[in-house]
C-alpha positions as CSV (number, residue, x, y, z in Angstrom):
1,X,47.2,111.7,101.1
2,X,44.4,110.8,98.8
3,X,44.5,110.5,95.2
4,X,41.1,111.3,94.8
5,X,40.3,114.4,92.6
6,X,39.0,117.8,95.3
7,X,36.3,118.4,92.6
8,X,34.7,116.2,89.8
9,X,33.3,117.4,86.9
10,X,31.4,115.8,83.9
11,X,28.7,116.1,80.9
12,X,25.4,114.3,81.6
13,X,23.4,115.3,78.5
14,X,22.8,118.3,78.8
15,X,24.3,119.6,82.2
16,X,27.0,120.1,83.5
17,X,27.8,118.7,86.9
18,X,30.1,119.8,89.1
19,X,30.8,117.4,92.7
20,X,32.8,118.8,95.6
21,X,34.5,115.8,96.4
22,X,36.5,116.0,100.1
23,X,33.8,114.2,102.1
24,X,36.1,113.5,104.5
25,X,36.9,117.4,105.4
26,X,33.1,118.1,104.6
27,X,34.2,119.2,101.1
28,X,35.9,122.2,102.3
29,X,37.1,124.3,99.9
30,X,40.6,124.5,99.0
31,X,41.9,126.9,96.5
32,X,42.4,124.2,93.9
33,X,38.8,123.6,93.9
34,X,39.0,127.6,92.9
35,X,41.0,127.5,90.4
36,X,39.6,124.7,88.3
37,X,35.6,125.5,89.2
38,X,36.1,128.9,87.7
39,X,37.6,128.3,83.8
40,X,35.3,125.3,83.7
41,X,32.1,127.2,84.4
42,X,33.6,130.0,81.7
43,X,34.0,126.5,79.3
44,X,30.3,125.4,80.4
45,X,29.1,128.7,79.5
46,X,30.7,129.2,75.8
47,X,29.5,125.3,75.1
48,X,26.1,125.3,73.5
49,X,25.9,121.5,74.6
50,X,25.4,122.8,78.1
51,X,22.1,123.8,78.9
52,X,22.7,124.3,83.0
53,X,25.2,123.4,85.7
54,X,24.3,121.5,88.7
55,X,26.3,121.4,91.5
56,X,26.6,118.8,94.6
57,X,28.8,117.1,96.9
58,X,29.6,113.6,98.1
59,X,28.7,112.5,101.2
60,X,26.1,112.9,103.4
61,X,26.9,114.9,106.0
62,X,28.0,118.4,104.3
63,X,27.3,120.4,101.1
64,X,31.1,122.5,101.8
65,X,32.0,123.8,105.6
66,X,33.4,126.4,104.3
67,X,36.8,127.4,103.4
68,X,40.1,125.7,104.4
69,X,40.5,128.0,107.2
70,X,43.5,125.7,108.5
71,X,45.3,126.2,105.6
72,X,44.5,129.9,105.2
73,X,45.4,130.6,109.0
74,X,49.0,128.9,108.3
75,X,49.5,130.6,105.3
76,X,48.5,134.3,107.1
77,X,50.8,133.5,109.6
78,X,54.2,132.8,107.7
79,X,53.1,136.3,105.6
80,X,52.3,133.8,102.1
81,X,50.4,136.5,99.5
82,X,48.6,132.7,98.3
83,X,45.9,133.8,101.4
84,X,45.0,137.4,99.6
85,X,45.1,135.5,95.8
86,X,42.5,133.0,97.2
87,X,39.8,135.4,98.6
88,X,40.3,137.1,94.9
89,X,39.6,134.7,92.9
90,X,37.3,133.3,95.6
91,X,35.6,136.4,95.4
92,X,35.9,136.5,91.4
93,X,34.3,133.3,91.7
94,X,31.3,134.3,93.4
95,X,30.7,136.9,91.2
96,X,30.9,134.9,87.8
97,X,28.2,132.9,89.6
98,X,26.1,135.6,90.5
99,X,26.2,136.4,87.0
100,X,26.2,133.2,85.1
101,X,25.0,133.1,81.3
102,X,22.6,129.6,82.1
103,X,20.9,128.2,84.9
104,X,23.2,127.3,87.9
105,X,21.2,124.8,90.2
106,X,23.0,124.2,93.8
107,X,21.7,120.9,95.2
108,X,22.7,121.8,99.1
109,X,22.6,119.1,101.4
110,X,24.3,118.4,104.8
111,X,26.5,121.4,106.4
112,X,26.7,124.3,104.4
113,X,28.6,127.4,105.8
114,X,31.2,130.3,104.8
115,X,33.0,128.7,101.4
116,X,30.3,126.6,100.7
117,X,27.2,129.4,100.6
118,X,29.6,131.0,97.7
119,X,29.7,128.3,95.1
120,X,26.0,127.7,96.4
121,X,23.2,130.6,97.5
122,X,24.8,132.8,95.0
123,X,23.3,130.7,92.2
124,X,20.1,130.9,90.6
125,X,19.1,128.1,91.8
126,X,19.6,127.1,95.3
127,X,17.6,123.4,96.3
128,X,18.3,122.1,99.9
129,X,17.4,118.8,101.4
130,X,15.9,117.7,105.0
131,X,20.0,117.5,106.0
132,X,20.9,121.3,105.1
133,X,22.3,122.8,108.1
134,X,22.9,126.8,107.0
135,X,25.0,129.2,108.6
136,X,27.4,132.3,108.1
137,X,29.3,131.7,111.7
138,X,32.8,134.0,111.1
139,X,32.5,136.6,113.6
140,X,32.9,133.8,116.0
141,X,36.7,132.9,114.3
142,X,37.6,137.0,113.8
143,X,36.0,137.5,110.4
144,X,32.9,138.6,109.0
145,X,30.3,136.9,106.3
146,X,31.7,137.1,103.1
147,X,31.3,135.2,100.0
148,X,28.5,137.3,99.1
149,X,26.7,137.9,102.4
150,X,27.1,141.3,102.3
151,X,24.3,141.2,99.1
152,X,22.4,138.0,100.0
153,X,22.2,139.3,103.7
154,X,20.5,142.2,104.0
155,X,18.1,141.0,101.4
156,X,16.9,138.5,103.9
157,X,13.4,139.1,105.5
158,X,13.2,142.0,107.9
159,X,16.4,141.9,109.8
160,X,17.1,138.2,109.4
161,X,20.2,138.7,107.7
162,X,21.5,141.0,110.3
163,X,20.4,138.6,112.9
164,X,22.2,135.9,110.6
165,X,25.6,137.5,110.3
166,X,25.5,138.9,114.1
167,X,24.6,135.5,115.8
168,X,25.9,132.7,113.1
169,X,22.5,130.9,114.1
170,X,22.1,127.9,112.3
171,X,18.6,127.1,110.2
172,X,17.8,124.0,108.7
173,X,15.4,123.4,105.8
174,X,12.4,125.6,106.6
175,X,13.9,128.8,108.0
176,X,16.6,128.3,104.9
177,X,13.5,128.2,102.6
178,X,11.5,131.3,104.8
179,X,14.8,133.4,104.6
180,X,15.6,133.3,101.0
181,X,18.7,131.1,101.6
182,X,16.9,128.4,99.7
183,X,14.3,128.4,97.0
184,X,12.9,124.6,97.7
185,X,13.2,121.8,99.4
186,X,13.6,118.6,97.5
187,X,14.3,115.5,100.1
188,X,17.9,114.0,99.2
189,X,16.2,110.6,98.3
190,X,15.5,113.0,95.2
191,X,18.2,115.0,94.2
192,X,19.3,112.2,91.9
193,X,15.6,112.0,90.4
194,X,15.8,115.9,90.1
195,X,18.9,115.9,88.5
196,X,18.1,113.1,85.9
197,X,14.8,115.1,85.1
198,X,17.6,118.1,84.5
199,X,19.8,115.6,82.5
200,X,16.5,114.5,80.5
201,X,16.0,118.2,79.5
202,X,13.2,119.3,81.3
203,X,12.8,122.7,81.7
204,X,14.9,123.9,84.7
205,X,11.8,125.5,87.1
206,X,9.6,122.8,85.9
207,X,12.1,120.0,86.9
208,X,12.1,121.7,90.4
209,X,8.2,121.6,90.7
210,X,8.4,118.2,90.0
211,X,10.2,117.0,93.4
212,X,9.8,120.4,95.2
213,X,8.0,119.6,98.6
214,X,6.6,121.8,101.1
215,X,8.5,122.0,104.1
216,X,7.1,122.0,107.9
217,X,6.5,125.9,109.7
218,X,10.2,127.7,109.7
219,X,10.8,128.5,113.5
220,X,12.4,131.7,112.3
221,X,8.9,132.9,111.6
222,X,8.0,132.8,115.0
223,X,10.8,134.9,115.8
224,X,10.6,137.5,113.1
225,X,8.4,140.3,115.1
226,X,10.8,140.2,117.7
227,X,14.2,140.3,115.8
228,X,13.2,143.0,113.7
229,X,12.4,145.1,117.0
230,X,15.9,144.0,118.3
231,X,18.1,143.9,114.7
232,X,16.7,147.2,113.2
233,X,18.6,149.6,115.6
234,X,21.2,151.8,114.6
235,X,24.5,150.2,116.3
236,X,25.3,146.8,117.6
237,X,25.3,148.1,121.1
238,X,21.4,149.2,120.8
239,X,20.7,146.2,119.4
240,X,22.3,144.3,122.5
241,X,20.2,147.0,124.5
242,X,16.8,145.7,122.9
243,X,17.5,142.3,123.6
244,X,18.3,142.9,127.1
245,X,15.2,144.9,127.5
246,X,13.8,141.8,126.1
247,X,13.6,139.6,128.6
248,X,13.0,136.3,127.1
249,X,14.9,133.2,126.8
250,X,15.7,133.6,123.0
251,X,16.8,137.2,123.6
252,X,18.8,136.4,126.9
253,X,20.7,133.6,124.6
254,X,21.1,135.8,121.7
255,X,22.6,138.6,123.6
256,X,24.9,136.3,125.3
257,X,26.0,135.0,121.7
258,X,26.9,137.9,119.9
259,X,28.7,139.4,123.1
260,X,30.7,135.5,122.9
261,X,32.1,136.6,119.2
262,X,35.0,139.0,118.4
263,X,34.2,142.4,119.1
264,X,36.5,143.7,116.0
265,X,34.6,141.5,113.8
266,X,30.4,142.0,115.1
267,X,30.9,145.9,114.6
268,X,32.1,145.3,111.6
269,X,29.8,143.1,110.1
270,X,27.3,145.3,111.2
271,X,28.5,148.0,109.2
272,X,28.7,145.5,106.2
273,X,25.3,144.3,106.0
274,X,24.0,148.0,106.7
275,X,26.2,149.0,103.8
276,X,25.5,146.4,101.2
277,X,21.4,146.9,101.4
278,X,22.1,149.6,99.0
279,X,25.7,148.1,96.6
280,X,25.0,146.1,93.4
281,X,26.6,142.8,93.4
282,X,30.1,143.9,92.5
283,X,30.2,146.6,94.9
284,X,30.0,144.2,97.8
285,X,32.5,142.0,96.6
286,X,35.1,144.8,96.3
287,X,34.1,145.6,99.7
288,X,34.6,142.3,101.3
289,X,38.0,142.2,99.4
290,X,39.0,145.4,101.4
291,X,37.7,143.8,104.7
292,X,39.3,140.5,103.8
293,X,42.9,142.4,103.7
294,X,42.3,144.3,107.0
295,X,41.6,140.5,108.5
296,X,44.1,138.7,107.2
297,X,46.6,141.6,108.9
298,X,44.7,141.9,112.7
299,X,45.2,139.1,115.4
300,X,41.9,137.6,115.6
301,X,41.3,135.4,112.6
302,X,44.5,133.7,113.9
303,X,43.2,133.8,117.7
304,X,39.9,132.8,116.3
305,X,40.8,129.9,114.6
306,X,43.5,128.9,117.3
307,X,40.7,128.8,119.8
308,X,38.2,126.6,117.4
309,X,40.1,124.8,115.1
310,X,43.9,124.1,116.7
311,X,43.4,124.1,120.3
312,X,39.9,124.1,120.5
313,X,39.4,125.5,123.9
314,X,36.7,127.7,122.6
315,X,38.6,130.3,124.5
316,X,39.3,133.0,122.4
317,X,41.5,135.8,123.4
318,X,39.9,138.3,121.1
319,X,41.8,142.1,120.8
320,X,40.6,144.4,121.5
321,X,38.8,142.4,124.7
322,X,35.2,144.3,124.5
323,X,33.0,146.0,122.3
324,X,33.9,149.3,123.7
325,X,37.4,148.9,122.9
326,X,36.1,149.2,119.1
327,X,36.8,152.3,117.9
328,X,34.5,154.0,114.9
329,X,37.6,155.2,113.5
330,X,39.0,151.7,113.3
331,X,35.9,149.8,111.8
332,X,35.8,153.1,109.0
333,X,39.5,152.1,108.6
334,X,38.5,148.2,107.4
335,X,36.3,150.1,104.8
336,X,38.7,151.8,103.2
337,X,39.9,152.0,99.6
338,X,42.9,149.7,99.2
339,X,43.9,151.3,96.2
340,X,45.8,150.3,93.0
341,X,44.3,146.5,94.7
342,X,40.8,146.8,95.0
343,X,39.3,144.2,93.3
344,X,37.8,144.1,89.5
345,X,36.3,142.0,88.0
346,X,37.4,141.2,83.8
């Protein structure tokens, strides 16, 4: 085991810097990390020394996987309430970012998926590098895109986000930049220049301009004509009919992708991102707490991350088998109040 802090904070002038600090499991997050981001960005925000917070993460090759989904499939499957408690305060998390009194500048660089687009695209800054690899890939491990998806989502160009949370497609810098994920690209050679610019106390926008480069066409462009003809249907199962109506290569391999991921999970998702087009910030949180309890209690997180993570076979046995299997009364059922424990927020 390594001594080495999960997450570093410290004062340069003026900022506040936050490091993720687990380059060895691509800074994924643990809740630890959780509990001491949170009261230190509430301390950051009170202290009129701190002008912004920048956060980053050591190493090169990821920003944050995502969450410790070893840990939290363990703990689901000897019954420990420590999985519910993390997606709350995960959640909580999230929000107080959204929300945050004073500039919060992500510096996203390397892998950056589930856990990590939390602490990260919910900020009101979000800077990725050349090495950014983006992506919301649950439904292919039984769960859906949380930490905020279901706002950030479907406020995404067209029907990118739905094509985003259906597929888990991956985009690097320019299709991050062209769907909102990120506001700029800086190159990582000058994330350190940017953040002593920040640390100098230029102005936060202006110290972006400074190293902000234009980035090369966003493939995703190319595409968006025809996955808005495709993602803008009114089920999952007319969207896979578009796509194979559409006979091209990206369609064949797109249909083929979303019918790969768990059935339980893609209708649901669907509903999700359809829903939170019209929630405020909050209200999709609370959502995703209710779908995050109806996961953690269904077979295919566990089979899902079995099949990935554990065995990796890629061979999940997901249940029910098919998309038709899906009921509608079972996806309204992961929508539903939970009662005296929905979330709030203080």
């Amino acid at each position: 085991m390594s001594n080495e802090p999960e997450i570093l904070f410290e004062q340069k002038g003026a900022i506040g810097l936050v490091t993720l600090n687990r380059p060895k499991v691509l800074n994924a997050l643990t809740y630890n990390m959780v509990k001491q981001l949170h009261p230190q960005l509430l301390a950051w925000a009170e202290d009129s020394s701190i002008s912004a917070v920048v956060i980053r993460a050591a190493g090169e090759k990821a920003f944050c996987a995502g969450g410790d989904i070893r840990v939290l499939h363990d703990q689901g499957k000897a019954g420990s309430p420590e999985v519910i408690n993390f997606y709350r305060d995960e959640y909580r998390l999230n929000r107080y970012i959204k929300r945050y009194p004073k500039p919060y500048i992500a510096l996203m660089s390397g892998i950056n998926m589930g856990g990590g687009v939390g602490v990260s695209v919910n900020g009101s800054h979000r800077i990725g590098s050349e090495r950014l690899l983006f992506a919301m890939p649950e439904t292919g491990i039984g769960l859906f895109p949380d930490v905020g998806g279901t706002y950030f989502l479907p406020r995404c160009p067209g029907e990118i986000g739905m094509y985003l949370g259906l597929t888990g497609a991956r985009l690097k810098i320019a299709d991050a930049v062209s769907a909102g994920i990120a506001d700029a690209y800086v190159p990582a050679d000058r994330h350190d220049a940017l953040l002593e610019r920040l640390v100098s106390g230029d102005e936060v926008d202006a110290a972006i301009a400074g190293e902000a480069q234009p980035t090369e066409p966003a493939p995703l462009e190319g595409l968006q004509d025809q996955i808005d003809a495709c993602f803008s249907a009114g089920s999952v199962d007319e969207i896979l009919a578009r796509l194979d109506r559409d006979t091209s290569e990206w369609a064949v391999k797109t249909a083929a992708t979303i019918r790969s991921k768990s059935p339980l999970s893609t209708r649901v998702a669907y509903g999700q991102i359809r829903a939170g087009a019209t929630l405020d910030f909050e209200d999709c949180m609370a959502l995703e707490f209710r779908l995050t309890n109806r996961f953690m209690a269904a077979p295919d997180f566990y089979e899902g991350v079995r099949a990935v993570v554990i065995d990796k076979d890629q061979a999940p046995k997901w249940d029910p088998a098919t998309l038709d299997a899906v009921t509608d009364d079972q996806v309204a059922s992961y929508f539903a109040s939970l009662g005296d424990n929905e979330l709030h927020f203080d």
